[in-house]
TORNUZA-849578 format. One line per field, with one value per residue: residue in three letters; x, y, z of N, C-alpha, C in turn. Coordinates in steps of 0.2 Angstrom, whole numbers, plus 2048, in hexadecimal, padded with zeros to 3 digits. Atoms other than C-alpha are relative to their C-alpha. Layout:
% residues N
nupa	(ALA, ...)
n_px	(X, ...)
n_py	(Y, ...)
n_pz	(Z, ...)
ca_px	(X, ...)
ca_py	(Y, ...)
ca_pz	(Z, ...)
c_px	(X, ...)
c_py	(Y, ...)
c_pz	(Z, ...)
This chain:
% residues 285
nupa	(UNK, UNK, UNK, UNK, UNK, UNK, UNK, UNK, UNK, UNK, UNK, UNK, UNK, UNK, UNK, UNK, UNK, UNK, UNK, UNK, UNK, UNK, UNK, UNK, UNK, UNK, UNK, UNK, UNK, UNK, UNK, UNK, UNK, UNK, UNK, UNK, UNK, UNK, UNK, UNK, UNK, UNK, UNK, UNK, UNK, UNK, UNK, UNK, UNK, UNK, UNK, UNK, UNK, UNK, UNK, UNK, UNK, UNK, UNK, UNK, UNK, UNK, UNK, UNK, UNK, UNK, UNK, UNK, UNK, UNK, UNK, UNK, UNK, UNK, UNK, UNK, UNK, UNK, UNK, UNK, UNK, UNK, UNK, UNK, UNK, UNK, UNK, UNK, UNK, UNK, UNK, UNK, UNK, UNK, UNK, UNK, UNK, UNK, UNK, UNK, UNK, UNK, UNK, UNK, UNK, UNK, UNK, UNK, UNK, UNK, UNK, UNK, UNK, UNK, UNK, UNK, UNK, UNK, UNK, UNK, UNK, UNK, UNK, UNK, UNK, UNK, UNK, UNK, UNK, UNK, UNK, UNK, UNK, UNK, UNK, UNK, UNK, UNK, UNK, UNK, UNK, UNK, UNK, UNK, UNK, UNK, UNK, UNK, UNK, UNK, UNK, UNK, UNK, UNK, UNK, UNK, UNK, UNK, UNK, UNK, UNK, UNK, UNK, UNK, UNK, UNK, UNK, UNK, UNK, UNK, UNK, UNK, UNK, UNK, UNK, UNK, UNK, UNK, UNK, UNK, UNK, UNK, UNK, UNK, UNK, UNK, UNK, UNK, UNK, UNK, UNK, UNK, UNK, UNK, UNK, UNK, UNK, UNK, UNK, UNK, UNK, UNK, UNK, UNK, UNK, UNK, UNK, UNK, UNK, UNK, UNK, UNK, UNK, UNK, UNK, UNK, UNK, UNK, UNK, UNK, UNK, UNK, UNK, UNK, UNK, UNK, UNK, UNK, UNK, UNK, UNK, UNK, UNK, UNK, UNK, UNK, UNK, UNK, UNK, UNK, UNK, UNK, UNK, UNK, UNK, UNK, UNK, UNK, UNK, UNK, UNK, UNK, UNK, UNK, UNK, UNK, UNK, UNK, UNK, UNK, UNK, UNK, UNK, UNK, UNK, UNK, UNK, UNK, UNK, UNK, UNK, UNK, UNK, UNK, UNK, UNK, UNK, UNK, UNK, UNK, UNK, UNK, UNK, UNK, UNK)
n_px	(804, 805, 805, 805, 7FE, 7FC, 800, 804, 7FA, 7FC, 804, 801, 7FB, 7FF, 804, 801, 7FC, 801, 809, 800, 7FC, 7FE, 7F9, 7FB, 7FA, 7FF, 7FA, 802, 7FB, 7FF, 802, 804, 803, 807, 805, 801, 7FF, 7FA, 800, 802, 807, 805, 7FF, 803, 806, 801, 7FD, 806, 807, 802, 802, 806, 7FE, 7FC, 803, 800, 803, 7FE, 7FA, 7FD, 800, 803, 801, 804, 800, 806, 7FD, 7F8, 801, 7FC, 804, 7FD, 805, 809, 800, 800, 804, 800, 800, 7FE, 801, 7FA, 7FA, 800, 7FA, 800, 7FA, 7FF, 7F9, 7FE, 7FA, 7FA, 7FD, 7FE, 801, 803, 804, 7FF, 802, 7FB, 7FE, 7FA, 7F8, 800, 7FA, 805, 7FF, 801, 807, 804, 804, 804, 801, 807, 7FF, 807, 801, 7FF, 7FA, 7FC, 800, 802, 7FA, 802, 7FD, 800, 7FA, 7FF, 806, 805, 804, 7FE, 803, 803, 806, 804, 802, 807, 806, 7FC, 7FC, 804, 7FE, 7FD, 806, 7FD, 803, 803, 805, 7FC, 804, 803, 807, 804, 806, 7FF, 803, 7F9, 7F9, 800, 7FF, 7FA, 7FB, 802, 7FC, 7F7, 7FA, 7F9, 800, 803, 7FA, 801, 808, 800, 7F8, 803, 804, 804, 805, 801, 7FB, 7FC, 800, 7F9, 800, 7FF, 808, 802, 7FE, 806, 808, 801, 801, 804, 808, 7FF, 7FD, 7FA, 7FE, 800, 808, 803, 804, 80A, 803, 801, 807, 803, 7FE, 7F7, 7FD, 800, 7FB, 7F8, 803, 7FF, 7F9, 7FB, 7FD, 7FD, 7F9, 7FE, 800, 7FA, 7F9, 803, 7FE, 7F9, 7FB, 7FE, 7FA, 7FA, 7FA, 7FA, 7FE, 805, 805, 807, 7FF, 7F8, 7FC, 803, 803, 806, 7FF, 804, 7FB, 7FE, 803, 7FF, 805, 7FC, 7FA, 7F6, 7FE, 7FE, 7FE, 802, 807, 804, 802, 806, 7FF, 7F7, 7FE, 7FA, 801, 7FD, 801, 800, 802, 806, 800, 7F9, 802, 800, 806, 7FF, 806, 802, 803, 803, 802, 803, 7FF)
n_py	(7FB, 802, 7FF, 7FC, 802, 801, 7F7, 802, 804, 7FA, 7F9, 802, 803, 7FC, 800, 801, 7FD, 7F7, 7FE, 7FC, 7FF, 7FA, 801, 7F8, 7FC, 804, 800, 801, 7FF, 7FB, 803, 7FF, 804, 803, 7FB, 7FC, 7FB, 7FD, 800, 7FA, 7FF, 807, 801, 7FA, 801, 806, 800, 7FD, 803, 805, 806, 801, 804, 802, 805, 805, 7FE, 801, 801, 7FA, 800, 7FA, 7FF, 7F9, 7FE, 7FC, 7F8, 801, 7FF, 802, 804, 808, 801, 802, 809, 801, 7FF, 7F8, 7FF, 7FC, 7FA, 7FA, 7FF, 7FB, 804, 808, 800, 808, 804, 809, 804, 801, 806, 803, 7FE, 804, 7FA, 802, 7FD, 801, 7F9, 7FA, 801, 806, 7FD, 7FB, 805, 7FC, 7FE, 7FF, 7FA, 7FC, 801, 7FB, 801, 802, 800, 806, 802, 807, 7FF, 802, 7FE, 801, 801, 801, 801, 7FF, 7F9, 801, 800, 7F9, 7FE, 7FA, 7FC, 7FE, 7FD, 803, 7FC, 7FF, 806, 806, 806, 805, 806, 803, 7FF, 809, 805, 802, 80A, 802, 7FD, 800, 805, 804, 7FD, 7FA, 804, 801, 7F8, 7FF, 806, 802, 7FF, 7FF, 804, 801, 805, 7FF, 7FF, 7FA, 7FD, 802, 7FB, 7F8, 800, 7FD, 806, 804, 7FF, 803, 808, 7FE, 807, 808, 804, 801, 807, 807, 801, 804, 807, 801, 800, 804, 7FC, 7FE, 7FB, 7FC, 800, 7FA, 7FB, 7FF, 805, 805, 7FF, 7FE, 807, 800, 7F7, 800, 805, 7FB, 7FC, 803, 801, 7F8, 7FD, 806, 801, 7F8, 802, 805, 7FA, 7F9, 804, 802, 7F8, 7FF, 807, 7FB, 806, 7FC, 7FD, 7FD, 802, 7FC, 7FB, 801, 803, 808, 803, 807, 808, 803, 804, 805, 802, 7FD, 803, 801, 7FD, 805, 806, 801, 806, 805, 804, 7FC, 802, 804, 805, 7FF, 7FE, 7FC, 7FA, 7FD, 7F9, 7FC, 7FC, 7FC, 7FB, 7FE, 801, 807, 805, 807, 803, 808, 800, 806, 7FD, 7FA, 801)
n_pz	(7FE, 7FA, 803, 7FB, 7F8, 7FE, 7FC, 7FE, 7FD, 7FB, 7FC, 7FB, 7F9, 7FC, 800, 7F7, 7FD, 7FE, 800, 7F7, 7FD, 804, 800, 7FD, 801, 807, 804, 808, 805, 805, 805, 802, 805, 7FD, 7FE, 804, 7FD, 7FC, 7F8, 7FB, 801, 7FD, 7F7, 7FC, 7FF, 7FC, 7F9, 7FC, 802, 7FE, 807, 7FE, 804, 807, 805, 805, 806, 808, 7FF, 7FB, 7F7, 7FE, 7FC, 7FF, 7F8, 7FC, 800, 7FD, 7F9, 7FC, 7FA, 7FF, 808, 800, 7FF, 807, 802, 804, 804, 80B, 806, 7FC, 806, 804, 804, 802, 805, 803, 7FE, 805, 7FE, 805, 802, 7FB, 7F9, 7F8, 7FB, 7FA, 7FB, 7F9, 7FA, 804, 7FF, 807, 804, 806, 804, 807, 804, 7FD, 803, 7FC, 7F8, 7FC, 7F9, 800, 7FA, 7F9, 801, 808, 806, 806, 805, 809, 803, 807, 802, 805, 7FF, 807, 7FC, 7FE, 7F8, 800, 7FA, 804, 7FC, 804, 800, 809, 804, 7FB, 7FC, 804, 802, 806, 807, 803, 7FA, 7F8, 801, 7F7, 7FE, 806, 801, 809, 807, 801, 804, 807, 804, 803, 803, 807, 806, 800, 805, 7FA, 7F9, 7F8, 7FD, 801, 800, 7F9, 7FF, 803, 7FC, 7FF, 802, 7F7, 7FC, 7FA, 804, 805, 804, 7FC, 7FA, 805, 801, 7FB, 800, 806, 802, 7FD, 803, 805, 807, 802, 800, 807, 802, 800, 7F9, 801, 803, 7FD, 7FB, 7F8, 7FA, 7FE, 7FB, 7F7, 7FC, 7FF, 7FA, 7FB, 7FF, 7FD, 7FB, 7FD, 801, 7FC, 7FC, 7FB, 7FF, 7FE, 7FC, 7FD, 7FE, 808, 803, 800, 808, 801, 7FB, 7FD, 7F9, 7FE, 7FA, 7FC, 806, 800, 80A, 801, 800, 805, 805, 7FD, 802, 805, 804, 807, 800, 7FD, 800, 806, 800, 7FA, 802, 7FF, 7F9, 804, 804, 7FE, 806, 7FE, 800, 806, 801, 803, 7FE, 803, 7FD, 7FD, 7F9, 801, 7FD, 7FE, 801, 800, 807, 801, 7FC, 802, 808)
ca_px	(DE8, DDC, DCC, DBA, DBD, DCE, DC9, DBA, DC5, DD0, DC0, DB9, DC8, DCB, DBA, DB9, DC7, DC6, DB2, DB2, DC1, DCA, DD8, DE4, DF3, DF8, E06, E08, E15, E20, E1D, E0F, E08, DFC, DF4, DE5, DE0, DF0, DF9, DF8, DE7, DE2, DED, DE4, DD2, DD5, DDD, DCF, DC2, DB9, DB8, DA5, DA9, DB3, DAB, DAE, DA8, DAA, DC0, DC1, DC2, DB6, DB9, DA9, DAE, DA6, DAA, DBA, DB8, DC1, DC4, DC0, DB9, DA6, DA0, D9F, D8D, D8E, D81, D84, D7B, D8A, D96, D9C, DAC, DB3, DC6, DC8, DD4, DD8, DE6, DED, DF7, E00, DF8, DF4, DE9, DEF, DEA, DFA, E02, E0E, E1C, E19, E29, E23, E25, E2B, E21, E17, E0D, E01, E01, DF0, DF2, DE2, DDC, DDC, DEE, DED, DF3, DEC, DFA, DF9, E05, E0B, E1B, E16, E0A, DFD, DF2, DE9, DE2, DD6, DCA, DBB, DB2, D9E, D97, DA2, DA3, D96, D99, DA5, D99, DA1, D9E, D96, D8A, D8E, D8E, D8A, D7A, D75, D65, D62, D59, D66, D74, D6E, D6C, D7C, D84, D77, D7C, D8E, D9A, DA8, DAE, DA5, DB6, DB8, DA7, DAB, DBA, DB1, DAD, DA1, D96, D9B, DA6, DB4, DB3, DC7, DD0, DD2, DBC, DBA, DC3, DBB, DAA, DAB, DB1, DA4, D95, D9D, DA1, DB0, DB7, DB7, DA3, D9B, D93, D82, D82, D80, D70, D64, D68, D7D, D7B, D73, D7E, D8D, D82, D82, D92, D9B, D92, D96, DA7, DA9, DA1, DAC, DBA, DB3, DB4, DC5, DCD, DCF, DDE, DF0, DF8, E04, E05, DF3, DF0, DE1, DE1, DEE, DF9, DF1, DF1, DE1, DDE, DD1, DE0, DE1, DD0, DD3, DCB, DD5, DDD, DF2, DEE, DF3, DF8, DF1, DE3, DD2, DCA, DBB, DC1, DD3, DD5, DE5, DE1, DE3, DE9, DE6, DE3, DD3, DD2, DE6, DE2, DE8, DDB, DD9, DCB, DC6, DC4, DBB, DB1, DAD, DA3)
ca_py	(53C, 539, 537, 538, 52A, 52E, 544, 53D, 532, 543, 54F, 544, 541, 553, 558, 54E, 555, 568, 56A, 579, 57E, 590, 593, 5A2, 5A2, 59D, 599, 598, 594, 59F, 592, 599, 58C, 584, 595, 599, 5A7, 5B2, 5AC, 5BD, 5BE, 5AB, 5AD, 5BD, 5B7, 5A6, 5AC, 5AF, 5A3, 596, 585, 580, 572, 567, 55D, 554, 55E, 556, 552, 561, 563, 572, 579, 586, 592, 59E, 5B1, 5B7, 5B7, 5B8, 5AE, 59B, 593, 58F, 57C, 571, 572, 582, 585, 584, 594, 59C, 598, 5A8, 5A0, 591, 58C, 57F, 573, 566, 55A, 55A, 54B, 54A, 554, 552, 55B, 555, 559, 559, 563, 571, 565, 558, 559, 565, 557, 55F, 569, 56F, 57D, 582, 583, 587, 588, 584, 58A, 57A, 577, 56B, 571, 56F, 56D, 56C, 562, 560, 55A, 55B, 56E, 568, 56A, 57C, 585, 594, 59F, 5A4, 5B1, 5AB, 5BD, 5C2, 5B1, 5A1, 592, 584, 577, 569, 569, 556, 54C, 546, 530, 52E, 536, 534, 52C, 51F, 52A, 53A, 52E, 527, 539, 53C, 52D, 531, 533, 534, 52E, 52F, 51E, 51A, 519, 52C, 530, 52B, 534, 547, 54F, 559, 54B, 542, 54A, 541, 531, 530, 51F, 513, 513, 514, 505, 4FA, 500, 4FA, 4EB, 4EA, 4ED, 4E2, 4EF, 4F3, 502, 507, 504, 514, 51E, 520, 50F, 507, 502, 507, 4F5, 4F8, 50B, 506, 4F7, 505, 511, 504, 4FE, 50E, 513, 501, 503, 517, 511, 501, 50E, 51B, 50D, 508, 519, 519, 512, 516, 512, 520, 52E, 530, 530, 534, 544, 53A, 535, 522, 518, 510, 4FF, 4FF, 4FA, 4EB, 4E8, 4EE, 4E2, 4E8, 4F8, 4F5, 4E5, 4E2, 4D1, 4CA, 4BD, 4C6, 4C1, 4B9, 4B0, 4B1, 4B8, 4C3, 4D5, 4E1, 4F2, 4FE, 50E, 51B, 52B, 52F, 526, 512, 508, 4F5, 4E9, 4D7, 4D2, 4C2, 4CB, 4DC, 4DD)
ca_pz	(523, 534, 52C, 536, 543, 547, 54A, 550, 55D, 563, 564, 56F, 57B, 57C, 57C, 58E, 592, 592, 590, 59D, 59F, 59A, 58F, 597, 58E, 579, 572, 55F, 554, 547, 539, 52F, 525, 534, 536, 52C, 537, 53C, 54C, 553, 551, 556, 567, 56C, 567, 572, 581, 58F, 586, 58E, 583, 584, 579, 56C, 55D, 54D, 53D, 52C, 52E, 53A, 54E, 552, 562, 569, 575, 580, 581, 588, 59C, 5AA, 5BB, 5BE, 5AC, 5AA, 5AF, 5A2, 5A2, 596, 58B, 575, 572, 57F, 571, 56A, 55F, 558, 556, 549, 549, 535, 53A, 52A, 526, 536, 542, 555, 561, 572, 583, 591, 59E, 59B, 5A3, 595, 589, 57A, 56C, 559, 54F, 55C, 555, 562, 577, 57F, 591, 59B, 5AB, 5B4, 5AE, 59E, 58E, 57D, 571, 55D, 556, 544, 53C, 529, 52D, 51F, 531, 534, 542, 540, 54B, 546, 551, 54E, 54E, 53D, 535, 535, 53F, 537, 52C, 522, 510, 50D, 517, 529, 524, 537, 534, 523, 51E, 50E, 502, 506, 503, 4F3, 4ED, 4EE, 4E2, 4D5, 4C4, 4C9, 4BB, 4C9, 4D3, 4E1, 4E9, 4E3, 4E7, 4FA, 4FA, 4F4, 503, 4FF, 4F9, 50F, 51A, 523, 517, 510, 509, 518, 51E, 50B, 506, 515, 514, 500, 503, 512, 506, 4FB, 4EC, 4E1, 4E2, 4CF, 4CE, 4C6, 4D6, 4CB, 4C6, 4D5, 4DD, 4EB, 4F3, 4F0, 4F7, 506, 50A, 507, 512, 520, 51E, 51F, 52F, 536, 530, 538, 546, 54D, 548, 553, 560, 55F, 55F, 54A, 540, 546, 533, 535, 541, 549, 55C, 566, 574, 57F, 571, 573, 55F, 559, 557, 548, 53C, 545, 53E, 52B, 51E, 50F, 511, 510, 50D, 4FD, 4F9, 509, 50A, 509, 51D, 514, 506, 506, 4F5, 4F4, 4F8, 4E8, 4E6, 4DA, 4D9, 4D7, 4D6, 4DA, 4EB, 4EF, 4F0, 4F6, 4F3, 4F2, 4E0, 4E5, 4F2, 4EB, 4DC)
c_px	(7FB, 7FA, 7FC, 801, 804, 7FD, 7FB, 801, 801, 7FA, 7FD, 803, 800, 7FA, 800, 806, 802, 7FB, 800, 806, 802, 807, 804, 805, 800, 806, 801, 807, 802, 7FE, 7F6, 7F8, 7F9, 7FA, 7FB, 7FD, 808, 803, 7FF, 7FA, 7FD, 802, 7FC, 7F9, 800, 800, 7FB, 7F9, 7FD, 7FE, 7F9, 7FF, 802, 7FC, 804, 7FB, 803, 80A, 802, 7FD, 7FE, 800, 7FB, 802, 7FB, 805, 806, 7FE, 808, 801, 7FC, 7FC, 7F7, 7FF, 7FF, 7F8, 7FE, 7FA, 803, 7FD, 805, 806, 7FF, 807, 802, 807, 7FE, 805, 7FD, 807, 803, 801, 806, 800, 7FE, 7FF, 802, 7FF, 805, 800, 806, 806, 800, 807, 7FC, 804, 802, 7FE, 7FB, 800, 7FA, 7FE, 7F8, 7FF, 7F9, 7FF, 7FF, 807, 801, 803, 7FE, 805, 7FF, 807, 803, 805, 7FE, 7FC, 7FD, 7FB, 7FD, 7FA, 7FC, 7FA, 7FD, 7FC, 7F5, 7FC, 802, 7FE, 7FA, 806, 803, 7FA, 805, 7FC, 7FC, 7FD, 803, 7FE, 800, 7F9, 7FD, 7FB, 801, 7FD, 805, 806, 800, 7FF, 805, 805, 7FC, 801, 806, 804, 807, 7FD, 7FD, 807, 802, 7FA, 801, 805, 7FF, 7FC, 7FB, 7F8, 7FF, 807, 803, 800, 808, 7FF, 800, 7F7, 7FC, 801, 7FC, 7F9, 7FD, 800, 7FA, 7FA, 802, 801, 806, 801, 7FE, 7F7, 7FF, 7FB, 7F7, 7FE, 7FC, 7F9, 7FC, 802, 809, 803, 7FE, 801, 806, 7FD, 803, 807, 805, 7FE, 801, 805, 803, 7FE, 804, 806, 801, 804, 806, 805, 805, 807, 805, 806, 806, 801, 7FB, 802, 7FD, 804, 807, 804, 800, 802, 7FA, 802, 7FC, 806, 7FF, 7F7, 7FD, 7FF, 805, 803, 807, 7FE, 802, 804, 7FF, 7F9, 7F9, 7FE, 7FC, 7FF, 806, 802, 805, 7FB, 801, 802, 7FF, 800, 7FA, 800, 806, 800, 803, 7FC, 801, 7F9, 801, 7FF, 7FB, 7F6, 7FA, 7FE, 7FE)
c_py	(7FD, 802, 7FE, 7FB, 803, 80A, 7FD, 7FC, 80A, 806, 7FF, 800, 808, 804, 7FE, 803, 809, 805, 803, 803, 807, 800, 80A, 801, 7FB, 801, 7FC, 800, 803, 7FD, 803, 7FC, 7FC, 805, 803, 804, 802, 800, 806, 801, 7F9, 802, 806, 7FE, 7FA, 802, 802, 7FC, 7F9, 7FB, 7FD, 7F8, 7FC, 7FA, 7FF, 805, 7FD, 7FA, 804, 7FF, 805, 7FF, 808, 803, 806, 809, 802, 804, 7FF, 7FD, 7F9, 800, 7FD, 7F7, 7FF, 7FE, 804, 7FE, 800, 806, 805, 801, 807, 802, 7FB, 801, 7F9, 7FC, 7FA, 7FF, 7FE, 7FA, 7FC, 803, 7FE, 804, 7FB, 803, 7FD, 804, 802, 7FC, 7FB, 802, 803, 7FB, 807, 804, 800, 809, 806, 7FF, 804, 7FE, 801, 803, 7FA, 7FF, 7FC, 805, 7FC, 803, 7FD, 800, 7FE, 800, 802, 808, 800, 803, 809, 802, 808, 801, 803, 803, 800, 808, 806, 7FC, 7FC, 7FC, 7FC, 7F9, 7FD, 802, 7FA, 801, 7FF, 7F7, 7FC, 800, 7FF, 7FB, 7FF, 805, 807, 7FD, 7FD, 804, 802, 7FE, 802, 801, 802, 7FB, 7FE, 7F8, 800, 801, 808, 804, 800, 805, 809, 802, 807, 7FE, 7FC, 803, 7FD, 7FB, 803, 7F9, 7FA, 7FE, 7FF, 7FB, 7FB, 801, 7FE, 7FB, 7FD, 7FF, 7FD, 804, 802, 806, 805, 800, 807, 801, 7FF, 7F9, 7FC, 7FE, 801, 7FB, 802, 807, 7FF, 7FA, 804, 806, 7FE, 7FE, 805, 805, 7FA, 802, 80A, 7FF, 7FB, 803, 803, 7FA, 7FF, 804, 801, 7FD, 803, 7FD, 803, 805, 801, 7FE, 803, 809, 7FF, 7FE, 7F8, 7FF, 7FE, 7FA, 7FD, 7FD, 7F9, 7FC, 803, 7F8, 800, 806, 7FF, 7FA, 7FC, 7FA, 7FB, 7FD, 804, 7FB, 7FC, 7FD, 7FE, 802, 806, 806, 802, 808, 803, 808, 806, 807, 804, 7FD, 7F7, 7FC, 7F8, 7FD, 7FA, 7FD, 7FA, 803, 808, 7FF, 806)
c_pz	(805, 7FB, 804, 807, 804, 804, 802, 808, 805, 7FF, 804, 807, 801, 802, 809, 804, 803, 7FE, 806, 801, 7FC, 7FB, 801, 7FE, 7F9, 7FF, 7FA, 7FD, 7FB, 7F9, 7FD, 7FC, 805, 802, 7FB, 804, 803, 806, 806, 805, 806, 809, 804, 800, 804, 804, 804, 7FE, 803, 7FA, 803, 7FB, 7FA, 7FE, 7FA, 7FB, 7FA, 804, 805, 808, 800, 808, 802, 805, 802, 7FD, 804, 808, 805, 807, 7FF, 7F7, 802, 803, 7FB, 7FE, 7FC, 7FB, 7F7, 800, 805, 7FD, 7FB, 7FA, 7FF, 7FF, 7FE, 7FF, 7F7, 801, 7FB, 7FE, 807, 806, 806, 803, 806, 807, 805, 806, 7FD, 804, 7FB, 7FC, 7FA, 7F8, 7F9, 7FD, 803, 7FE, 803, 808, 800, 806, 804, 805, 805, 7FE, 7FB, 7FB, 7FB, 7FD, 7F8, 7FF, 7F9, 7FA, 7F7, 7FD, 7FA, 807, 7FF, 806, 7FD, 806, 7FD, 806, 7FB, 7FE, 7FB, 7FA, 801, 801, 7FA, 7FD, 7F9, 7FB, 800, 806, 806, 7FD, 805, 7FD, 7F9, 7FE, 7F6, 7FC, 800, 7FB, 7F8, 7FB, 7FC, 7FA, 7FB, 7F8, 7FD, 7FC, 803, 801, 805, 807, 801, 804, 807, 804, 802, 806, 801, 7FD, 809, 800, 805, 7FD, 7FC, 800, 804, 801, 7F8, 7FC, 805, 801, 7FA, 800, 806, 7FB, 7F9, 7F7, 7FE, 7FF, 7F9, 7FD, 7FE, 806, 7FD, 7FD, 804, 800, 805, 804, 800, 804, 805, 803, 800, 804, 806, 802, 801, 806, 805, 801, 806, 809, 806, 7FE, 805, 808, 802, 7FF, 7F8, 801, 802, 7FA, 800, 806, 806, 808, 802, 804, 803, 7FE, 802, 7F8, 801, 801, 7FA, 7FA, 7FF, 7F9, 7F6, 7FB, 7F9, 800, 804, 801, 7FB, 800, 805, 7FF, 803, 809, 7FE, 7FC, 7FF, 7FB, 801, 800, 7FA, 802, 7FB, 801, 7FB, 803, 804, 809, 801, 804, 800, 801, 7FE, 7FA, 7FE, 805, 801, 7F7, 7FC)
């Protein structure tokens, strides 16, 4: 599943992409399962909207639009408080938000066309439809807000709040995203073996010095992600169906049996929390 670099990666690319621009025409698939608003619904509330901007909330791609207009779209200087709805976009386990042209081939389990006024299309693609798409109209509804902290942003005394007197693995603890949004198994294995801890440690055990070396480490680790356009371990690609390249620099997840980078101690896996985890047993303590 893309976890926060990797959405973080394709809100960006499409964000520069069709920040400004309108959408004039939807086309939605009969498969039900990617819709948690009803396509009827979604393709009527989109069509006519100016998009004023796409982000990154939690694991989710929020896009704000404007009100439904007609004639050329807005510049992309637009106002936030002109946002008067949000489609949200989670990619699921093999989705993909892509930005083409309507003569692109229409790949598989393509779930949703969004035709633009300058000509691109925004397509939502999604072979195993775990992905969902809904529209929320801001002046019914509030605005989409992850559950957990943002662990870009989060400062040391919030952060050691959260772990306190938690009997759960820190491993687990990393994972629950209503404790940090957008931390799943791959930025959570290498920001433990970064701050030097083993996964199965009790959460409330650790120490003010191991949470905020696992603080730093996890936005170092989310950061030089961010950079290399997140992990492509399985299906992810950015905006323009690019792969990452942070793999490349992966420490200990799927490395199992491999020599740690640091000391060369085989890799280990286990598993916590029904998840497979990967850790240094010379390395992590």
């Amino acid at each position: 599943m893309p976890e926060l670099p990797e959405v973080e990666t394709v809100a960006r690319g499409v964000d520069a992409r069709v920040r400004g621009d309108r959408i004039v025409d939807v086309w939605l698939g009969s498969h039900k399962q990617p819709f948690k608003t009803p396509a009827v619904k979604q393709a009527k509330d989109l069509e006519g909207r100016t998009i004023l901007g796409v982000a990154r909330v939690g694991k989710h791609i929020v896009m704000s639009l404007g009100g439904i207009a007609q004639g050329k779209p807005l510049k992309k200087d637009v106002k936030r408080e002109d946002v008067t709805a949000q489609w949200i976009v989670h990619l699921g386990m093999t989705g993909r938000l892509l930005v083409t042209t309507p003569e692109a081939e229409i790949a598989p389990h393509t779930h949703a066309r969004l035709t633009l006024h300058s000509g691109k299309e925004i397509r939502f693609v999604d072979p195993r439809r775990f992905g969902r798409l809904e529209f929320r109209e801001l002046s019914k509804s509030s605005g989409f807000e992850a559950p957990g902290a943002e662990p870009l942003r989060i400062e040391a005394e919030a952060f050691a709040a959260l772990f306190k007197g938690r009997k759960l693995a820190i491993k687990a603890a990393l994972l629950n995203q209503s404790l940090l949004a957008g931390v799943g198994n791959i930025y959570a294995d290498e920001s433990l073996n970064r701050a030097g801890i083993r996964p199965r440690r009790r959460a409330g055990a650790l120490t003010r010095k191991e949470l905020e070396q696992l603080r730093v480490a996890l936005s170092e680790v989310l950061t030089q992600a961010i950079k290399l356009g997140g992990s492509s371990v399985s299906d992810y690609v950015d905006a323009n169906g690019v792969k990452g390249f942070f793999q490349l620099e992966h420490r200990v997840y799927q490395r199992t049996g491999e020599p740690c980078r640091t000391c060369k101690t085989s890799i280990r896996r286990i598993v916590v929390a029904g998840r497979s985890t990967h850790y240094c047993p010379t390395c992590q303590k």
